[in-house]
ChimeraX commands (.cxc) that place a marker at each C-alpha (Angstrom):
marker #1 position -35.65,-14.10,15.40 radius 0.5
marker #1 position -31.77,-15.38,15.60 radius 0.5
marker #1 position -33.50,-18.99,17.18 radius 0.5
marker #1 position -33.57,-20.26,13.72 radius 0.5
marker #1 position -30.06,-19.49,13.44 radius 0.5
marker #1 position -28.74,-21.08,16.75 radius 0.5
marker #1 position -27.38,-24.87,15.52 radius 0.5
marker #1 position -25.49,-27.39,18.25 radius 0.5
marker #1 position -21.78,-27.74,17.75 radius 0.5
marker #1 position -22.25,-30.94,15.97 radius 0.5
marker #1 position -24.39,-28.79,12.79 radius 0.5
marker #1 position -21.47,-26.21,13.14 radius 0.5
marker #1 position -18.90,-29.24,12.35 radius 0.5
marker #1 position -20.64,-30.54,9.85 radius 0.5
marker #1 position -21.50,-27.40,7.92 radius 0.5
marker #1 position -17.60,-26.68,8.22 radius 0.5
marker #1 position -16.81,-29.51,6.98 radius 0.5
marker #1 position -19.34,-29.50,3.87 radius 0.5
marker #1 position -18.04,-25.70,2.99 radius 0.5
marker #1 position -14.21,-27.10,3.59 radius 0.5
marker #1 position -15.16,-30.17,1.17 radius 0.5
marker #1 position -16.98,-28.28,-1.53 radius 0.5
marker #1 position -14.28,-25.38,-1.53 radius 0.5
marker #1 position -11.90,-27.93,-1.93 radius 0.5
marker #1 position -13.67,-30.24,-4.80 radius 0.5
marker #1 position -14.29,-27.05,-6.94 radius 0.5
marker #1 position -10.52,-26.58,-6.77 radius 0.5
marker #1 position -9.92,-29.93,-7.95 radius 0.5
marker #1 position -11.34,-29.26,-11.01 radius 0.5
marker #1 position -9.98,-26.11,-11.77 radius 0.5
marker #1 position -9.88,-22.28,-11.64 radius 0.5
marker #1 position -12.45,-21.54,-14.74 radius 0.5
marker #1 position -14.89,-23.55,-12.52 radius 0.5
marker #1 position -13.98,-21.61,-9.35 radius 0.5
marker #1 position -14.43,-18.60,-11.02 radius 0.5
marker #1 position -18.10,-19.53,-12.48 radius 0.5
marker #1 position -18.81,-20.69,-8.68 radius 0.5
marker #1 position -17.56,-17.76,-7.35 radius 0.5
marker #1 position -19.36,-15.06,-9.39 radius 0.5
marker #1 position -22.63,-16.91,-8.68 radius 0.5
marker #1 position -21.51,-16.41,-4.86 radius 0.5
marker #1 position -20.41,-13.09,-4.96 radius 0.5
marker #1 position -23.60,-11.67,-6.95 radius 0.5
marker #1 position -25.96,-13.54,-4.26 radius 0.5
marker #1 position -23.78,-11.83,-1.58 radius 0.5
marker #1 position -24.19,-8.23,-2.97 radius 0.5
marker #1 position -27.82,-8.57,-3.93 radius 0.5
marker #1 position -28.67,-9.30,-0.36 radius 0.5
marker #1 position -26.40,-6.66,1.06 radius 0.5
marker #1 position -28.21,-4.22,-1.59 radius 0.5
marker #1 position -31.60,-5.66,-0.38 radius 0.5
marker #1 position -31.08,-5.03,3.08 radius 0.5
marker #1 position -29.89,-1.11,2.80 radius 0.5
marker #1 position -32.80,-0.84,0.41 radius 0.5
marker #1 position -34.70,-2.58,3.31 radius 0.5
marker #1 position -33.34,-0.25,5.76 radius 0.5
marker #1 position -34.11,3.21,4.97 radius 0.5
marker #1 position -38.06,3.63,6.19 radius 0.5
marker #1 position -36.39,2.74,9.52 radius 0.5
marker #1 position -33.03,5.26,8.92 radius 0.5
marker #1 position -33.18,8.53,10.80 radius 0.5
marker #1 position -31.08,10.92,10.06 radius 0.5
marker #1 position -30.60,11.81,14.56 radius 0.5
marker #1 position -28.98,8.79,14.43 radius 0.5
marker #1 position -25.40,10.59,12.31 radius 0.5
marker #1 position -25.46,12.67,15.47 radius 0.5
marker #1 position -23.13,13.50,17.20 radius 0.5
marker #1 position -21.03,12.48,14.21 radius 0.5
marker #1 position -18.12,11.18,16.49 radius 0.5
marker #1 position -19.77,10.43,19.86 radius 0.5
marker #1 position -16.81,8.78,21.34 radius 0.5
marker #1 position -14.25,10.99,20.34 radius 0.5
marker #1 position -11.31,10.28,17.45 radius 0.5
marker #1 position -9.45,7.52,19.10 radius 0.5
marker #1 position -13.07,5.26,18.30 radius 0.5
marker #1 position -11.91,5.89,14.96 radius 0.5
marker #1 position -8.53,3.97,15.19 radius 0.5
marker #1 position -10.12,1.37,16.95 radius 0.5
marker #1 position -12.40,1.34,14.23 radius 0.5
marker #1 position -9.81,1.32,11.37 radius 0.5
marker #1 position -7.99,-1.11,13.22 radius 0.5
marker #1 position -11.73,-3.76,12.82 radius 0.5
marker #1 position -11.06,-2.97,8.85 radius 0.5
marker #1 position -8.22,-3.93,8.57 radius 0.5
marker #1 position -9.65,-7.57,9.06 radius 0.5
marker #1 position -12.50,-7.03,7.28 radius 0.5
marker #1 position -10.15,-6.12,4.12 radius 0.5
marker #1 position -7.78,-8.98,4.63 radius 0.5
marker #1 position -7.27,-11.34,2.12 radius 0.5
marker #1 position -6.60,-9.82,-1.01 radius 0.5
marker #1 position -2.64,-11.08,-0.90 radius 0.5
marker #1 position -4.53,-14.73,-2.11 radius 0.5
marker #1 position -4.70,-12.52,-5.48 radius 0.5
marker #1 position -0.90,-12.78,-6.22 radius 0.5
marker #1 position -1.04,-16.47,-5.56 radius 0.5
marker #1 position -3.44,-17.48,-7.92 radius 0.5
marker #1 position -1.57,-14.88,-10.56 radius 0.5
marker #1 position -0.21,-17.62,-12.51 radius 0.5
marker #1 position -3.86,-18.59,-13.36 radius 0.5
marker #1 position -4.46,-15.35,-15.07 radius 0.5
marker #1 position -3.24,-14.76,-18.98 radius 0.5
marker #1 position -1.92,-11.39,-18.22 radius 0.5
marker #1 position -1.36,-11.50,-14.23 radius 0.5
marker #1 position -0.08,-7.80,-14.18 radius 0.5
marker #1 position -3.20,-5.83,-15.72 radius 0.5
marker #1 position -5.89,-8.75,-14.93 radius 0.5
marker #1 position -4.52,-8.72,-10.99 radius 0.5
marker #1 position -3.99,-4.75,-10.75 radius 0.5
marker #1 position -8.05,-4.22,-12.31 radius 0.5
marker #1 position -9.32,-7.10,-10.34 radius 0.5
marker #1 position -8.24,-5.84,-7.05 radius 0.5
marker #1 position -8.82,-2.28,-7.76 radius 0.5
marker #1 position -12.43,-3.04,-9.15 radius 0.5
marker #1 position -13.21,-5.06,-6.18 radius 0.5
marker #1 position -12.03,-2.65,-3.51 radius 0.5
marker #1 position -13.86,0.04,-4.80 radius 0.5
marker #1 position -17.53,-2.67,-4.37 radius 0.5
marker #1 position -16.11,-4.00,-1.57 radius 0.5
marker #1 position -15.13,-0.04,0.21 radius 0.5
marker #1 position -19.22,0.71,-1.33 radius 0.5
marker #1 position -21.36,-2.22,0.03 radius 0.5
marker #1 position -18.90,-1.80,3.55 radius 0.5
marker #1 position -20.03,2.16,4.03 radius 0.5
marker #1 position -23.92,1.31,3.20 radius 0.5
marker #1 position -23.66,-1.28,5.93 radius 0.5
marker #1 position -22.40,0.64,7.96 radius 0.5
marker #1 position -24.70,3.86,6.88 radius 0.5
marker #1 position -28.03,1.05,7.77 radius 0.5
marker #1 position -26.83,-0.19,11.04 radius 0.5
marker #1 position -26.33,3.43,12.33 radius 0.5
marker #1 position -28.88,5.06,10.89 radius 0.5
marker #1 position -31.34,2.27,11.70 radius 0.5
marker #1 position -29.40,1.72,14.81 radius 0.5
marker #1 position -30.20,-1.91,14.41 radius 0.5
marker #1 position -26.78,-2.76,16.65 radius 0.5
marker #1 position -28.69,-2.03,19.93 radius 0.5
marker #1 position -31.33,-4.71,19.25 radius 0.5
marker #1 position -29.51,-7.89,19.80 radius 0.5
marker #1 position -26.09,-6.86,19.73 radius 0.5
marker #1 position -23.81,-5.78,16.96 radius 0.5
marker #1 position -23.19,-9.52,15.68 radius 0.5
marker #1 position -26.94,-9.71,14.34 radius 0.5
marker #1 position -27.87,-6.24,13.03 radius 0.5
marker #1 position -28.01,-7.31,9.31 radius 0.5
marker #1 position -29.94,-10.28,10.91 radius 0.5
marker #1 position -32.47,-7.49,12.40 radius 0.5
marker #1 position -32.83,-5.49,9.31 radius 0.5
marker #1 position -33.93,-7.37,7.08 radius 0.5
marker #1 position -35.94,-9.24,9.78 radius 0.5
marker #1 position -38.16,-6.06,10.16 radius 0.5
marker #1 position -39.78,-6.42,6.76 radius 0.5
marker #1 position -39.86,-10.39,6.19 radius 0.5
marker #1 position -39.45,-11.90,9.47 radius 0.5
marker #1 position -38.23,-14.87,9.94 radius 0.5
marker #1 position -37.34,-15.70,6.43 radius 0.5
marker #1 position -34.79,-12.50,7.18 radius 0.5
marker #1 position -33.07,-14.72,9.69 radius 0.5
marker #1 position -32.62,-17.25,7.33 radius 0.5
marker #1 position -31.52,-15.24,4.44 radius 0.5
marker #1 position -28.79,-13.45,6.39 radius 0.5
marker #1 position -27.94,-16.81,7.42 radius 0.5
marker #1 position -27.43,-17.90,4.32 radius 0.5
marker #1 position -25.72,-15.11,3.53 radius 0.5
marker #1 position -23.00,-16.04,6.06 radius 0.5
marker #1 position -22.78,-19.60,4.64 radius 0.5
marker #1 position -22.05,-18.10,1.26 radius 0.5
marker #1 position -19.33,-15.64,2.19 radius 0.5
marker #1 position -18.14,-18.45,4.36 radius 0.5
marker #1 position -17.67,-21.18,1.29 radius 0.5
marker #1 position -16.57,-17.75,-1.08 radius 0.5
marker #1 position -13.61,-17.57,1.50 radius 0.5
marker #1 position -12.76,-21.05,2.00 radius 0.5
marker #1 position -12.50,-21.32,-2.48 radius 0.5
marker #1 position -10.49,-18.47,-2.67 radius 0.5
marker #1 position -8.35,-19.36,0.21 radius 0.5
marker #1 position -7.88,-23.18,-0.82 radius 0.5
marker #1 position -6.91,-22.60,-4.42 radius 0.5
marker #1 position -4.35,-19.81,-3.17 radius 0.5
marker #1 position -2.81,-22.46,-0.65 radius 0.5
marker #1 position -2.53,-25.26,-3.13 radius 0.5
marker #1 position -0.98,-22.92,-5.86 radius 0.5
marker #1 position 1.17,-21.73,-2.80 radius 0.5
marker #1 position 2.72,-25.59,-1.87 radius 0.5
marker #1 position 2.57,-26.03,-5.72 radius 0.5
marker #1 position 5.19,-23.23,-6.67 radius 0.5
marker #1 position 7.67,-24.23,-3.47 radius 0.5
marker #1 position 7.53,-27.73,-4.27 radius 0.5
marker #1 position 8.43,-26.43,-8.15 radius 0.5
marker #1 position 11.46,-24.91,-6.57 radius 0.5
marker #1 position 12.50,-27.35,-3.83 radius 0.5
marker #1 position 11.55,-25.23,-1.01 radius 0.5
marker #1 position 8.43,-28.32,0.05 radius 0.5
marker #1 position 8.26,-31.90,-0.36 radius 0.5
marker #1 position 8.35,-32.82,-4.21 radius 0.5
marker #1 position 5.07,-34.64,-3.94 radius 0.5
marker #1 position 3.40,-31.37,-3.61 radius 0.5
marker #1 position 3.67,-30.81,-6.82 radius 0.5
marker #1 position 1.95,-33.64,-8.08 radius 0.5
marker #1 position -0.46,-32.56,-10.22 radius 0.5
marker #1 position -4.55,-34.26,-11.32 radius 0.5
marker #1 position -4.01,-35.77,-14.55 radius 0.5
marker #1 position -7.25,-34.85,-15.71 radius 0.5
marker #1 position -7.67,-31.32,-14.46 radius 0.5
marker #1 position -4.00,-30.49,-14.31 radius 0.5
marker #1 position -4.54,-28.81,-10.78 radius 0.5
marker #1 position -2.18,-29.44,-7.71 radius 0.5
marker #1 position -3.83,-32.39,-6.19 radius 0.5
marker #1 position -1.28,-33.41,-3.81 radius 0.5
marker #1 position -1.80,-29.90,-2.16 radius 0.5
marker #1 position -5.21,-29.96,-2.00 radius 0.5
marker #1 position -5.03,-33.26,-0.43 radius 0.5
marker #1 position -2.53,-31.82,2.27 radius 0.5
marker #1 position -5.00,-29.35,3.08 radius 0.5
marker #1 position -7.98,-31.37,3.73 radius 0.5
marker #1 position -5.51,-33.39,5.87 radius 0.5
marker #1 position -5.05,-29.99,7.67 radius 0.5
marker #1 position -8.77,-29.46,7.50 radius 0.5
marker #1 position -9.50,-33.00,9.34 radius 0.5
marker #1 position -6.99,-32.37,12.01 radius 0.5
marker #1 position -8.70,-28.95,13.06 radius 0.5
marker #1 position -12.00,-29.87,12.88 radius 0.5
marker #1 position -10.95,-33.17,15.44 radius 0.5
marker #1 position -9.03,-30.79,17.41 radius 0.5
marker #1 position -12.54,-28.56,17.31 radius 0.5
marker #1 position -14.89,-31.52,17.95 radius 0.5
marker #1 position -12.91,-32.81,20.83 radius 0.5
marker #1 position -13.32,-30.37,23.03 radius 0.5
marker #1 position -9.49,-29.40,23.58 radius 0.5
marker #1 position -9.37,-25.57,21.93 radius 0.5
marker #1 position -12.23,-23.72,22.01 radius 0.5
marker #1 position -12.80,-21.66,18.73 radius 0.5
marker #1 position -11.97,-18.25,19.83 radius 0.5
marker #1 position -8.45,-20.05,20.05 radius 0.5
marker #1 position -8.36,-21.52,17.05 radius 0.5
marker #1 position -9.57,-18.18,15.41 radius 0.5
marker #1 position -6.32,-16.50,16.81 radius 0.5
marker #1 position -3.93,-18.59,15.14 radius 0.5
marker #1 position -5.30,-17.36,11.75 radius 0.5
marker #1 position -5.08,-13.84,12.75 radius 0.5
marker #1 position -1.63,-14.40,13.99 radius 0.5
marker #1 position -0.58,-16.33,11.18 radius 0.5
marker #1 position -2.01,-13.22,9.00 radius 0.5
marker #1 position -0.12,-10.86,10.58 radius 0.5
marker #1 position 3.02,-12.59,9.86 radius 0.5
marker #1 position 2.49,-12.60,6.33 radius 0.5
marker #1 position 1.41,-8.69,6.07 radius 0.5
marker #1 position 4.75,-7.90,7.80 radius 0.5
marker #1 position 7.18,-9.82,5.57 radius 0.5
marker #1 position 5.44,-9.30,2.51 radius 0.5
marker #1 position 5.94,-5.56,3.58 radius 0.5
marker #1 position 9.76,-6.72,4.28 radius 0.5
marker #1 position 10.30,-8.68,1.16 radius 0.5
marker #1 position 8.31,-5.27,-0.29 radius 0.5
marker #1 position 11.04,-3.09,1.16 radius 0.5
marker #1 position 13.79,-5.58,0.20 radius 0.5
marker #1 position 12.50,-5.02,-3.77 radius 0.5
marker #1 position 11.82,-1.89,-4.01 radius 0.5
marker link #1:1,2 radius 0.2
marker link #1:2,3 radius 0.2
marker link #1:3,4 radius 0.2
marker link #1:4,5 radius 0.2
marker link #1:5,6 radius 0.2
marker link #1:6,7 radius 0.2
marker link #1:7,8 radius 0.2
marker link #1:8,9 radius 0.2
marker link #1:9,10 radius 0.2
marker link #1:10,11 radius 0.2
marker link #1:11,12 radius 0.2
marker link #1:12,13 radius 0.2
marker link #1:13,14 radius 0.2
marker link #1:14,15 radius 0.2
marker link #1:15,16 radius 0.2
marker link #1:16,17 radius 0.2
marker link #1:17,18 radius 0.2
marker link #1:18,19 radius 0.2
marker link #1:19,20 radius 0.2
marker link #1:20,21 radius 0.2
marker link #1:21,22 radius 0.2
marker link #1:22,23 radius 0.2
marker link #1:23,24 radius 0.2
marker link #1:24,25 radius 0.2
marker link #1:25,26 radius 0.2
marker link #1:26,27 radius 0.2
marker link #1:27,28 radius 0.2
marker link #1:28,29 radius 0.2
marker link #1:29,30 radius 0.2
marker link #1:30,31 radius 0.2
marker link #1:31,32 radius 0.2
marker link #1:32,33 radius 0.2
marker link #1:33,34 radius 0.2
marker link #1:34,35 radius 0.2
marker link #1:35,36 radius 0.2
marker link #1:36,37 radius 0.2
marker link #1:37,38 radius 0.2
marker link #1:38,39 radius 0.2
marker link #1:39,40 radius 0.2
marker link #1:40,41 radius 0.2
marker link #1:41,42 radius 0.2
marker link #1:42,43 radius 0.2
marker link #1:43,44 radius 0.2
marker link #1:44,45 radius 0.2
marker link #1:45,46 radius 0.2
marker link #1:46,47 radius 0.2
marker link #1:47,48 radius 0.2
marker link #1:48,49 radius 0.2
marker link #1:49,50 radius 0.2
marker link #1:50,51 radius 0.2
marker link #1:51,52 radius 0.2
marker link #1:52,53 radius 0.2
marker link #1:53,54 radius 0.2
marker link #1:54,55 radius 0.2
marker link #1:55,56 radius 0.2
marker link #1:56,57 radius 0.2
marker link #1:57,58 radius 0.2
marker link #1:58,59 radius 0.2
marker link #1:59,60 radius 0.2
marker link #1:60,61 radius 0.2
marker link #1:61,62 radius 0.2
marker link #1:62,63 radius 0.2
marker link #1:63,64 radius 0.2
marker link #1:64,65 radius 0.2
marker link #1:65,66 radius 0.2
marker link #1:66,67 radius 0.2
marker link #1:67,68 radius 0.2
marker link #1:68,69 radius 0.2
marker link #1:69,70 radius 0.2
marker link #1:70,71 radius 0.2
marker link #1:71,72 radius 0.2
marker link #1:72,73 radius 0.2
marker link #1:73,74 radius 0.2
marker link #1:74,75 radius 0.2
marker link #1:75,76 radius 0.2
marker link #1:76,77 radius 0.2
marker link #1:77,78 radius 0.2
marker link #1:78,79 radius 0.2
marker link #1:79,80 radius 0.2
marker link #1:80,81 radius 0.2
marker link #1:81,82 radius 0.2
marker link #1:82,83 radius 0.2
marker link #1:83,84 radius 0.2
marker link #1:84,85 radius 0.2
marker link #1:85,86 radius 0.2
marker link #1:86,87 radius 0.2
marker link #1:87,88 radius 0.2
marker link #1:88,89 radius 0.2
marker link #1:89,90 radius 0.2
marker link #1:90,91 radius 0.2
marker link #1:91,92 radius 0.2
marker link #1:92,93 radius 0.2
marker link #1:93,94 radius 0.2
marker link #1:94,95 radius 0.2
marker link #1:95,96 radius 0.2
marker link #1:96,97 radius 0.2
marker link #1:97,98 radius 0.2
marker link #1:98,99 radius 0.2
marker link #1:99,100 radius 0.2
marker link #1:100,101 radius 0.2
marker link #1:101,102 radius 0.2
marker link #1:102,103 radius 0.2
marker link #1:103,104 radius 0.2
marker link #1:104,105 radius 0.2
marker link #1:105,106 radius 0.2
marker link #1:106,107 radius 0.2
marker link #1:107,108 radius 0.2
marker link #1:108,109 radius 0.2
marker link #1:109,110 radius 0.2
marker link #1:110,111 radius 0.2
marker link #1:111,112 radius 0.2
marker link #1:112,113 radius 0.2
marker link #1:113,114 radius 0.2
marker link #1:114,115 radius 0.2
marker link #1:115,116 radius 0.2
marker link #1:116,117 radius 0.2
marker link #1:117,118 radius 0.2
marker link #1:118,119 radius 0.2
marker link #1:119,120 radius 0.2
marker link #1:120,121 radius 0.2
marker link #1:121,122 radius 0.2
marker link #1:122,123 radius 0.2
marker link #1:123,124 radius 0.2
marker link #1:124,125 radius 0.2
marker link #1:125,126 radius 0.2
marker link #1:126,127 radius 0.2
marker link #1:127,128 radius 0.2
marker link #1:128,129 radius 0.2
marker link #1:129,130 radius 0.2
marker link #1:130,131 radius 0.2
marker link #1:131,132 radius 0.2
marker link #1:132,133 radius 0.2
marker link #1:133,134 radius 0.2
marker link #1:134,135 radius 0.2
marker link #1:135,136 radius 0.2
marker link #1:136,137 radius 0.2
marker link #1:137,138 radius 0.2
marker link #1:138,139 radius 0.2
marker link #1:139,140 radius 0.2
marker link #1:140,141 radius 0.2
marker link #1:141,142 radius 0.2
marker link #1:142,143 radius 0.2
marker link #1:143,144 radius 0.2
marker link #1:144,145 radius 0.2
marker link #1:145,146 radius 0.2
marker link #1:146,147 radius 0.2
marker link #1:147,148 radius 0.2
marker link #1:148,149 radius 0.2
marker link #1:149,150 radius 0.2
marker link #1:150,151 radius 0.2
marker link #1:151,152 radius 0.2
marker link #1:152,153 radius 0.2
marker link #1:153,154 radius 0.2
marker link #1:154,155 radius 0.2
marker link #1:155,156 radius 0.2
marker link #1:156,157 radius 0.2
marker link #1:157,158 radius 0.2
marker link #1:158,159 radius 0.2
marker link #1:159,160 radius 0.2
marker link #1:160,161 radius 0.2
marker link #1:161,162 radius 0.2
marker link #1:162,163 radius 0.2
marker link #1:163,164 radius 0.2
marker link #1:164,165 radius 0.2
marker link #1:165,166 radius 0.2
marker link #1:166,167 radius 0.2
marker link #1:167,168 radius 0.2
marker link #1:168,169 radius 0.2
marker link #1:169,170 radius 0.2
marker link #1:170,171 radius 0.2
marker link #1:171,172 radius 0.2
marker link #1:172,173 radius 0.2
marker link #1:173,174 radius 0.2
marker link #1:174,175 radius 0.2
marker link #1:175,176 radius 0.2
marker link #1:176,177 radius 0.2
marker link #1:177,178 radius 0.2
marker link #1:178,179 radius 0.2
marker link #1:179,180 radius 0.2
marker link #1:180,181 radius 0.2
marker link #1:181,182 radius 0.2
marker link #1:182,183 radius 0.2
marker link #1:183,184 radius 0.2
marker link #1:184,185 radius 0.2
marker link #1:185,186 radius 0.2
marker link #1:186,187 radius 0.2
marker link #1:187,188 radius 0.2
marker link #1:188,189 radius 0.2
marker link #1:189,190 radius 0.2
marker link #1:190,191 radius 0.2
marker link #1:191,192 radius 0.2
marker link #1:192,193 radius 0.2
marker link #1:193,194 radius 0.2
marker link #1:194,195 radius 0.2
marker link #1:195,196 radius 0.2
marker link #1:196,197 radius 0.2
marker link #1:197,198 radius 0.2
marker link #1:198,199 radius 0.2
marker link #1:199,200 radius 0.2
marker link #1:200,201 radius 0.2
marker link #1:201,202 radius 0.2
marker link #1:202,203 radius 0.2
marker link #1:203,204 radius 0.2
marker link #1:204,205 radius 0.2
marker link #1:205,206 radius 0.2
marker link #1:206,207 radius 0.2
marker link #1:207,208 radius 0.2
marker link #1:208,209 radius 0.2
marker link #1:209,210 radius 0.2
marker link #1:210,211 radius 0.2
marker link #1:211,212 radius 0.2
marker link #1:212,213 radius 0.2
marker link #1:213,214 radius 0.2
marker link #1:214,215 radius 0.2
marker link #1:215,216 radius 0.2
marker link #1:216,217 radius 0.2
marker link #1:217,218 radius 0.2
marker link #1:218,219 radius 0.2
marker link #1:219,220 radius 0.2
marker link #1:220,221 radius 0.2
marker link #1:221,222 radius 0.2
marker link #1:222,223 radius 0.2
marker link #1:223,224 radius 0.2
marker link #1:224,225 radius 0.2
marker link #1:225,226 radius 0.2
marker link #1:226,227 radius 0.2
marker link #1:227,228 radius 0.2
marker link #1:228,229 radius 0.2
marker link #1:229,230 radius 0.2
marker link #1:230,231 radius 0.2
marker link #1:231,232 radius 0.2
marker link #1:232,233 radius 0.2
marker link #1:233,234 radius 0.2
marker link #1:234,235 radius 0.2
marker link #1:235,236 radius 0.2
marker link #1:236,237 radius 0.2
marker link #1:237,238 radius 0.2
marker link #1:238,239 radius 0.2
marker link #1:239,240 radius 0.2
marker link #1:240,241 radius 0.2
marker link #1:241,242 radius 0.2
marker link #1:242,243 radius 0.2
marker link #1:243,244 radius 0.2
marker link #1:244,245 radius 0.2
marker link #1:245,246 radius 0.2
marker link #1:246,247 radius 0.2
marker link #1:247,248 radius 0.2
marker link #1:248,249 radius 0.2
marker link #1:249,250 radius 0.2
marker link #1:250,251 radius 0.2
marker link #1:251,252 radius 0.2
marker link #1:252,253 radius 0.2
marker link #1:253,254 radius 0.2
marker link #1:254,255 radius 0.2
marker link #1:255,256 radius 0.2
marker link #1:256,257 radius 0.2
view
């Protein structure tokens, strides 16, 4: 089932590189496109999370839910503490806020909206793997991969691997345009090189920022090709760099307030 879904590190690359390059060519010419792009994403993302609850329940048992809290309340903060990842992101929303015509009530209902879909499609994952218990059939890391297997086979595979590509490209749009607009405001105010605020003449986005990052983009994926960090590596300086920002945006938070 997950054989149609095991690529060589070369097909890794170079579908990293294709999501980096289309994430950052959809930024090039501009948000309202993004935006278009990233609705068609999202609503691809949620109908196949949809299909695969709906997919799941002939095979949910309700013996599963019990004991309710097999391994005691401190697998609950452990849990909690897996959210937080899964919910991490959403400070890219105040950096594209200059994009929006009224940044204080489109931000505050765009956020709010989404967490609530977001916090919904999360718990009826969660409700299929357990109740379908799909996690002990090929570890935790493919049990969307096994439910919707069960009923389609191994188009299921494929979808949910698709699936992956899509959030994967959804990220790497949001995350590009919120970078750019980032280097774009500091250059604005002297705090980065001036050229980073050179903007496309047609498209009036931040080119010169978007360039830097696929600079950045090139040098990790060489550093990734070579050989020379291995990818759970390079997946920790993310995290690391994302715990930073939580803690002095709560700072600079404190320091306002």
């Amino acid at each position: 089932m997950t054989a149609a879904l095991e690529l060589g590190e070369g097909a890794r690359i170079a579908i990293a590189a294709a999501m980096l390059a289309i994430g950052l060519m959809i930024n090039i010419v501009g948000m309202q496109v993004a935006g278009k792009v990233q609705i068609g994403v999202v609503i691809a993302i949620v109908a196949v999370l949809v299909m695969a609850f709906v997919l799941a329940l002939p095979n949910m048992d309700s013996i599963h839910y019990t004991p309710f809290i097999p391994n005691g309340w401190v697998s609950i903060g452990q849990a909690g503490a897996i959210l937080f990842w899964c919910f991490i992101g959403w400070e890219a929303v105040s950096h594209l806020s200059e994009e929006f015509t009224d940044p204080r009530k489109a931000a505050i209902k765009g956020v709010t909206i989404a967490a609530i879909i977001v916090g919904i499609l999360y718990f009826l994952t969660a409700l299929a793997t357990v109740g379908t218990q799909s996690y002990l059939h090929g570890g935790a890391d493919v049990s969307l991969v096994w439910i919707i297997s069960q009923p389609l086979g191994s188009w299921g595979a494929w979808i949910a691997g698709l699936t992956g590509i899509f959030i994967c490209t959804a990220t790497v749009i949001a995350y590009a345009g919120a970078a750019s607009r980032v280097g774009y405001a500091l250059a604005r105010q002297g705090a980065a090189p001036r050229w980073m605020a050179l903007l496309s003449n047609r498209f009036h986005t931040p080119i010169a920022s978007l360039g830097f990052l696929a600079i950045c983009f090139i040098l990790v994926l060489g550093v990734y090709a070579s050989g020379l960090v291995s990818l759970t590596t390079l997946i920790q300086l993310p995290n690391a760099t994302f715990i930073l920002t939580y803690l002095g945006g709560c700072a600079a938070g404190i320091r306002l307030l």
